[in-house]
TIGU-751823 format. One record per residue (C-alpha): x negated, y negated, z; residue number from 1; residue in three letters. Coordinates in pm, 1 decimal. Example, Ala and Ser with C-alpha at 12.3 -4.5 7.8 and 13.67 -1.06 7.14 Angstrom:
2
       px       py       pz  nr rest
  -1230.0    450.0    780.0   1  ALA
  -1367.0    106.0    714.0   2  SER
END
This chain:
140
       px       py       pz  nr rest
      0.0      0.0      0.0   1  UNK
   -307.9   -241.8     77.7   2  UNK
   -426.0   -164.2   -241.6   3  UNK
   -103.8   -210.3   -389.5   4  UNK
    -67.8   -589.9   -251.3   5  UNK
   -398.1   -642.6   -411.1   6  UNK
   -364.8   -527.1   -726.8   7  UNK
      4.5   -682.5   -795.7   8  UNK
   -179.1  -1050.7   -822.2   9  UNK
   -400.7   -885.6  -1103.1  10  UNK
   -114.6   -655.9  -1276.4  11  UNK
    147.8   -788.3  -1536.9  12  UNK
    460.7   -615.3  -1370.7  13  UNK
    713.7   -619.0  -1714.4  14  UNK
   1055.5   -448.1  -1733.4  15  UNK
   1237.2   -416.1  -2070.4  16  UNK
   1598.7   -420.6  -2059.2  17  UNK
   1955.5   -405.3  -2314.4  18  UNK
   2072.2   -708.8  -2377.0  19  UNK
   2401.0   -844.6  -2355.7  20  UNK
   2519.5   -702.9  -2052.6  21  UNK
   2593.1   -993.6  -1788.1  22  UNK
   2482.3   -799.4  -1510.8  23  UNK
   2140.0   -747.8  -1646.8  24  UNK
   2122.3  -1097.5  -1698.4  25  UNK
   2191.8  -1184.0  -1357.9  26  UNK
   1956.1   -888.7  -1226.2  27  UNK
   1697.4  -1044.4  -1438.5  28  UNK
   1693.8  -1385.3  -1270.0  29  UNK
   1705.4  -1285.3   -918.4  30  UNK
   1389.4  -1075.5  -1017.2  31  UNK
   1244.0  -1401.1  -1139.4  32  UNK
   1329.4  -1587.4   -852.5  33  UNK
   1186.4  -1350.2   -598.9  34  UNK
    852.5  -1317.9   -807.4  35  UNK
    911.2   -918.9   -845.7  36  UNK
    841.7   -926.7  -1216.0  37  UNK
    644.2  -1117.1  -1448.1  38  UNK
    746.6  -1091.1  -1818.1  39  UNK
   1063.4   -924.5  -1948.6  40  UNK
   1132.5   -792.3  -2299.2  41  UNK
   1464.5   -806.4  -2424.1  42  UNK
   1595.8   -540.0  -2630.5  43  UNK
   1855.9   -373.7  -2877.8  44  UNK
   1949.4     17.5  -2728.7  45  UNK
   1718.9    272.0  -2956.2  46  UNK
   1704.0     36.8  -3274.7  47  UNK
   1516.5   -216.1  -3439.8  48  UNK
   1873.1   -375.5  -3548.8  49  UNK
   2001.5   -612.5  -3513.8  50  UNK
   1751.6   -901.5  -3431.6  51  UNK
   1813.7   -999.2  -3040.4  52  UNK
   1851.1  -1362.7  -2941.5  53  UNK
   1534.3  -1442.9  -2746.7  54  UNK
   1717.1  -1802.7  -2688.6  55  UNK
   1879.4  -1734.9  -2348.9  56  UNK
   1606.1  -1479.0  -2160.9  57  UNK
   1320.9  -1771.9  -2305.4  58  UNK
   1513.8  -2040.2  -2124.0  59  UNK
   1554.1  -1827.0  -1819.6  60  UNK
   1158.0  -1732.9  -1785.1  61  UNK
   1070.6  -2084.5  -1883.9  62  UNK
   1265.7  -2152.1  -1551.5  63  UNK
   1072.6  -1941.0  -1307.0  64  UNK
    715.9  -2013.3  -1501.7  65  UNK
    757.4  -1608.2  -1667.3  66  UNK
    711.3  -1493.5  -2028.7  67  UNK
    921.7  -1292.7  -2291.8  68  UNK
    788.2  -1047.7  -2534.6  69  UNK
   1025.6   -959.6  -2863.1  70  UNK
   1070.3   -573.6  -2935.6  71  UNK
    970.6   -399.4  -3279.5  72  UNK
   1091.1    -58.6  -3202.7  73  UNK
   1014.3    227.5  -3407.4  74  UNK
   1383.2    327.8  -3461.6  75  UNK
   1576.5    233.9  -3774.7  76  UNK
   1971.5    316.9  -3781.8  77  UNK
   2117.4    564.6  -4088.0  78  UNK
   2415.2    419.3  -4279.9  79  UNK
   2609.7    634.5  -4048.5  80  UNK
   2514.7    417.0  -3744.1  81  UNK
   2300.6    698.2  -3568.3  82  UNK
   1973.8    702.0  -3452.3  83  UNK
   1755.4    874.8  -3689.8  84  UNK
   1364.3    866.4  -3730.2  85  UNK
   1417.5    640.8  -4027.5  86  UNK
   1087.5    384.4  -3936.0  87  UNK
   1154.6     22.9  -4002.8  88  UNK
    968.1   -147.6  -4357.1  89  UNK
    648.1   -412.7  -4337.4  90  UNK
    841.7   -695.6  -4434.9  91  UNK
   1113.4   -598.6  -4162.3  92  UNK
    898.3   -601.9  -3920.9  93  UNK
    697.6   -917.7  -4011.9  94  UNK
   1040.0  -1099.5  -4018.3  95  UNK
   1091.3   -989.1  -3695.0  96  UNK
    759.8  -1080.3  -3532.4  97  UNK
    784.0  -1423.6  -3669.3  98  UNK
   1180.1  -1458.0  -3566.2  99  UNK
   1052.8  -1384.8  -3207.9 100  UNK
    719.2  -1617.8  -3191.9 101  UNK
    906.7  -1860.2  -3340.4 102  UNK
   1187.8  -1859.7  -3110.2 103  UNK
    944.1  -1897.3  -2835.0 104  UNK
    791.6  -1511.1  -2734.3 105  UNK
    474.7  -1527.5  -2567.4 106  UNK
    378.9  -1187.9  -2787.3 107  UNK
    554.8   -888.8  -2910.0 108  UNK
    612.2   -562.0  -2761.7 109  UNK
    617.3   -226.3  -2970.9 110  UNK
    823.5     37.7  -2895.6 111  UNK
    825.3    356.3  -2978.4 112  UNK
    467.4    265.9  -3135.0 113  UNK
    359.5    603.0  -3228.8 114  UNK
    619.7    552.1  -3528.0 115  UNK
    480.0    213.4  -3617.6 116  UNK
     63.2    278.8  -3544.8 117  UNK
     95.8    648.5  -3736.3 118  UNK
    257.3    496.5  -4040.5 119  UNK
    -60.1    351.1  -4252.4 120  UNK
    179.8     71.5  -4417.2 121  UNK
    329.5    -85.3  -4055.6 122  UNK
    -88.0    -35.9  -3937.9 123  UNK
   -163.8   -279.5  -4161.6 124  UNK
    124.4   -487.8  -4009.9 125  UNK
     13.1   -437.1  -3684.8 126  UNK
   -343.9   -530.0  -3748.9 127  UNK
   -240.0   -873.0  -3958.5 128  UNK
    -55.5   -981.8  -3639.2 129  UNK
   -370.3  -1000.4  -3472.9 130  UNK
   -596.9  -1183.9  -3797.4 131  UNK
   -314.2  -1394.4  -3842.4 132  UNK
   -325.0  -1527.5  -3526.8 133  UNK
   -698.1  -1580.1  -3509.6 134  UNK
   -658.2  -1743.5  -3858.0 135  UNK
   -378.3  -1978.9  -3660.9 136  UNK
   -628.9  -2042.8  -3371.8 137  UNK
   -899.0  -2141.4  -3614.9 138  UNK
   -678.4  -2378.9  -3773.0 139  UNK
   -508.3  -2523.8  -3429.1 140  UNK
END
């Protein structure tokens, strides 16, 4: 438990949650305001769709002095609205990573990554995240 104590000022402690359920939300903040978690990561149940509304969970953190992370999960739906192993395209995911900075994320959060790091195509995604932002820095 000592241990414990110390090592909580040096750990990130990050929960990911569903979003749109009120009491979430309201489990969320009084987390927050008793300094129990640092960063939260918003989330669609087992899919990449549809895009989640950083918006009100950025606000929230921004209140307590936390961060949010955006999810790119590994999961695409089938036509018939199930689950299915169908992994997300490049460009989906870039979309999605810059929907989420730009709304204010403080990085982005894979899920399910074993999808998205064995696929050689969303690699290459993965990896520009990281040059572009250097490129960014450089620039800034």
């Amino acid at each position: 438990e000592k241990i414990g104590r110390k090592r909580r000022k040096e750990l990130e402690i990050n929960i990911s949650f569903v979003t749109g359920d009120p009491d979430y939300y309201q489990a969320i903040e009084v987390m927050m305001k008793e300094d129990l978690i640092d960063s939260i990561v918003p989330a669609n149940m087992m899919s990449i769709y549809p895009a989640v509304d950083l918006a009100p969970y950025i606000e929230l953190a921004e209140r307590y002095g936390k961060t949010v992370y955006g999810m790119i999960d590994g999961w695409g739906l089938s036509t018939a609205g199930m689950n299915t192993s169908i992994l997300p395209r490049p460009a989906v995911c870039e979309a999605l990573a810059e929907r989420y900075i730009g709304q204010g994320a403080h990085g982005i959060y894979f899920y399910q990554s074993e999808q998205i790091l064995s696929n050689p195509f969303l690699r290459r995604f993965v990896k520009s995240l990281k040059t572009d932002a250097a490129a960014s820095e450089v620039k800034g």
